[in-house]
N, C-alpha and C positions, 0 to 999 in steps of 0.2 A: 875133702879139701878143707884145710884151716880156714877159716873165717875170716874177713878181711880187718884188719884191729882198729878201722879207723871208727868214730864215733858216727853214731847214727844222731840223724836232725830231721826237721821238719819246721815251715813256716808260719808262724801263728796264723791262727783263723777266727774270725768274728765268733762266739759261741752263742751267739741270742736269736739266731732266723738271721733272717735279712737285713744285709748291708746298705745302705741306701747311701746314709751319711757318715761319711768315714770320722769324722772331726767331732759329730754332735754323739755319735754310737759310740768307735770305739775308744770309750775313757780307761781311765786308770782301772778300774775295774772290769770293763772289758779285757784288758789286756793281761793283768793276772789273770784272768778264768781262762784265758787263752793259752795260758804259759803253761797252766794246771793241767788243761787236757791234752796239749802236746806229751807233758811228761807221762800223765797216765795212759797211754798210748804205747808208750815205753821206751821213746826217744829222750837222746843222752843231751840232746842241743837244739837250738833255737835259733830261727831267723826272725827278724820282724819285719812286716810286707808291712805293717801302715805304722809311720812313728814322726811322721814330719809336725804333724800337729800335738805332741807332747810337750810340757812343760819341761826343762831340766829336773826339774822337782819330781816330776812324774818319771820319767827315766831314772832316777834314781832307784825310786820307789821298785820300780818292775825288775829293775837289777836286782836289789835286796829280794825280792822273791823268787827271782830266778835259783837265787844262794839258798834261799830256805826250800826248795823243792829238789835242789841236785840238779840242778837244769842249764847248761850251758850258753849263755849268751853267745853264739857264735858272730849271724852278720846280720846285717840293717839294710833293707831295701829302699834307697833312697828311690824317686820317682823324677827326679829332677835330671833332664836330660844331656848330655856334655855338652856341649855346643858345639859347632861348625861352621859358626862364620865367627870373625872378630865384633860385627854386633851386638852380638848376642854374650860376650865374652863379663861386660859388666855388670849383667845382670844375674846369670849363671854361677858364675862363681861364689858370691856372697853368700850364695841360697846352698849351694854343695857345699860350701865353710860351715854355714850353720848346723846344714843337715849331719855334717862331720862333728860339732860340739856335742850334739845329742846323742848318735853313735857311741860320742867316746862316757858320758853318761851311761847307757845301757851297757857298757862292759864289754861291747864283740869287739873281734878281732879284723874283721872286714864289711866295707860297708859297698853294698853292690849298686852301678847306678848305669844305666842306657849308653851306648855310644850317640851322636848326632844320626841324624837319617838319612845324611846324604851318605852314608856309609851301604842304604837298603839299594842303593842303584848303580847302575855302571858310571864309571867317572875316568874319566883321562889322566893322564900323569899331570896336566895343567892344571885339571879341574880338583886333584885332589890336592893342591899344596896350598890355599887358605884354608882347608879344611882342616887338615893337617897341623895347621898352622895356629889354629885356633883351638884344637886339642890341645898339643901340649901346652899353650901358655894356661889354659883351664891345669890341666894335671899337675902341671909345673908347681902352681901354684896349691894344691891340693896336696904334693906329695910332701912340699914341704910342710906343713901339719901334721900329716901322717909320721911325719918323723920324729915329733915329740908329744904325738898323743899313743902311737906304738900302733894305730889300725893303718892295714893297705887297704887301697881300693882294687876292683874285680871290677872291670868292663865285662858288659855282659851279650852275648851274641843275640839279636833280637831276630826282625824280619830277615834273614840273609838267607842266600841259597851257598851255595859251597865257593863260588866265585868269589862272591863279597866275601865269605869270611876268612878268606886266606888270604885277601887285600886288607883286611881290618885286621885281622891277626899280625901282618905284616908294618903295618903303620903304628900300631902301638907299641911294638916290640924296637922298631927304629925313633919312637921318643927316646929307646933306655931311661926309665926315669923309674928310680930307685919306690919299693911299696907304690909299684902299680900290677898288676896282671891278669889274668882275664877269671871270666865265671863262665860255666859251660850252663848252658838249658837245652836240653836231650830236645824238650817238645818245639821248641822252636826251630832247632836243626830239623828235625823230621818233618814240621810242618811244611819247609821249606827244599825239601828234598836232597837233604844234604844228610849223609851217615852220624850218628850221633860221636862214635866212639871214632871214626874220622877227625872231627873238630874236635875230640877228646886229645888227639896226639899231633894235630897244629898244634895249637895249645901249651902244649908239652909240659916242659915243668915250670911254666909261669901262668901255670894255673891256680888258682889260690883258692876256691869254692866251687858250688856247682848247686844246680838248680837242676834234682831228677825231677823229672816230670813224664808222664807218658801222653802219647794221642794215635791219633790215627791218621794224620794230614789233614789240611784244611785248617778246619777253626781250633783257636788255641784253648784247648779244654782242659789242659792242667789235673789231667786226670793221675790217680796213684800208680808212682810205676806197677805195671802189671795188668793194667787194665787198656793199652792199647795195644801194636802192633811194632814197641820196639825193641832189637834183638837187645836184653839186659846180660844175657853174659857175655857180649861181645864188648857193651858198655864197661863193665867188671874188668875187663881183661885190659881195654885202652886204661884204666887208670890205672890199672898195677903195673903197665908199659910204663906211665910217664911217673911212675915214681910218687903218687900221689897220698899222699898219707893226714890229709886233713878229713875234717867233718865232710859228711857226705848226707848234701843238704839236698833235701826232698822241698820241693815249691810245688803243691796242691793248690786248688781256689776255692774262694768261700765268696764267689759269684756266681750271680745264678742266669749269666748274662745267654751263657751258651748252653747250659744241661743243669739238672736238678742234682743240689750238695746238700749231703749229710755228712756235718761236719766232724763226728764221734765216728762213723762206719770207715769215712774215706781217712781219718789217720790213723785206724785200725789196721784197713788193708795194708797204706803204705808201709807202715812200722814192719807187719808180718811178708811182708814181698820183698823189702830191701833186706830183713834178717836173712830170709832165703835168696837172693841176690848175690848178699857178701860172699855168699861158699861157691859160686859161679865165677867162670871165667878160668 
């Protein structure tokens, strides 16, 4: 089977040992040395899992090396959560604005950030409409940025079992709100007992990223596809259903909260599972 042509990615990772202090460790040269062993891995693209605490300055800098190694700025993992009640709406947003300037500094094209949590539990049709309600004036306001910096944002399916996320799936699709769409994470669908390549085609074609990842259920290990128990050419097969022709971004971890990472071995594997991945399905 042909190959699937979309670009292969993967998300930076601390390369110094242990992560403790995200802010004090990973600096500007952190982050190049991260960008450097993504690419020599042999991935075409790049996410960034910590970027909130960079200077503009700094984001620049790491774009420019991005350009001088051939390495794709794809998306930015913001860490800043959407909100879910109108409380929480003035605080939230300035902080997702910001983290949106600095995205557009690093050069990607999406910038991926949590739904609220009360998305993780069952909710009535009354109980979801502040929630609701307070998404999109959050997005609302996000999208329009997004419009003239050229990044979408990518909701991303966190804690959910297959219930929530075809009510979350469903709720952001009923914003319609122009450069918004969702990010799949294989491991967090499986953790949560929900088929991966299932949420792959809710999803459908207002998917805009994705977060491979493997596990086995239970704790989120973020291990390289290939190394748990999820079916991958089944995964292969739901994105070539929904038409999916962007980077195909691999989200590993470089914590060492749940299992022991070796951060040169585990973007080795990933890089040579996902090569072997693409001709599946």
């Amino acid at each position: 089977m042909t190959r699937m042509p979309n670009k292969l990615g993967c998300n930076t990772l601390y390369p110094f040992g242990e992560l403790k202090d995200v802010a004090a460790q990973f600096d500007l040269n952190a982050q190049k040395q991260a960008c450097r062993d993504v690419r020599q891995a042999g991935f075409e693209a790049c996410e960034f899992s910590h970027f909130s605490h960079l200077t503009l300055e700094d984001c620049d800098a790491v774009r420019q090396e991005c350009g001088r190694l051939g390495l794709t700025p794809w998306s930015a993992h913001t860490w800043g959560m959407l909100p879910g009640d109108a409380a929480r709406l003035d605080t939230a947003l300035p902080r997702l604005l910001t983290e949106l300037e600095r995205a557009a500094h690093l050069g990607v094209a999406v910038m991926v950030a949590h739904p609220p949590s009360a998305f993780f539990q069952e909710m009535t049709r009354e109980q979801a409409v502040p929630v609701e309600a307070a998404l999109r004036a959050c997005l609302a306001g996000i999208s329009e940025t997004c419009a003239t910096s050229g990044i979408a944002v990518a909701v991303e399916n966190t804690a959910m079992g297959a219930p929530a996320i075809r009510r979350f799936v469903e709720a952001v699709n009923g914003l319609d709100l122009p450069h918004v769409g969702f990010n799949v994470d294989t491991g967090h669908a499986n953790n949560r007992g929900a088929d991966p390549a299932a949420v792959i085609r809710v999803m459908g074609d207002r998917l805009l990223t994705t977060h491979l990842q493997d596990s086995v259920g239970g704790e989120d290990l973020h291990l390289p596809p290939g190394q748990g128990n999820i079916d991958w050419a089944a995964v292969m097969a739901a994105l070539r259903d929904v038409g999916y022709a962007r980077t195909l971004m691999v989200e590993i971890t470089d914590s060492r909260k749940y299992r022991d990472v070796d951060v040169k071995a585990d973007l080795k594997a990933a890089f040579e599972n996902m090569r072997r991945f693409t001709r599946l399905g």
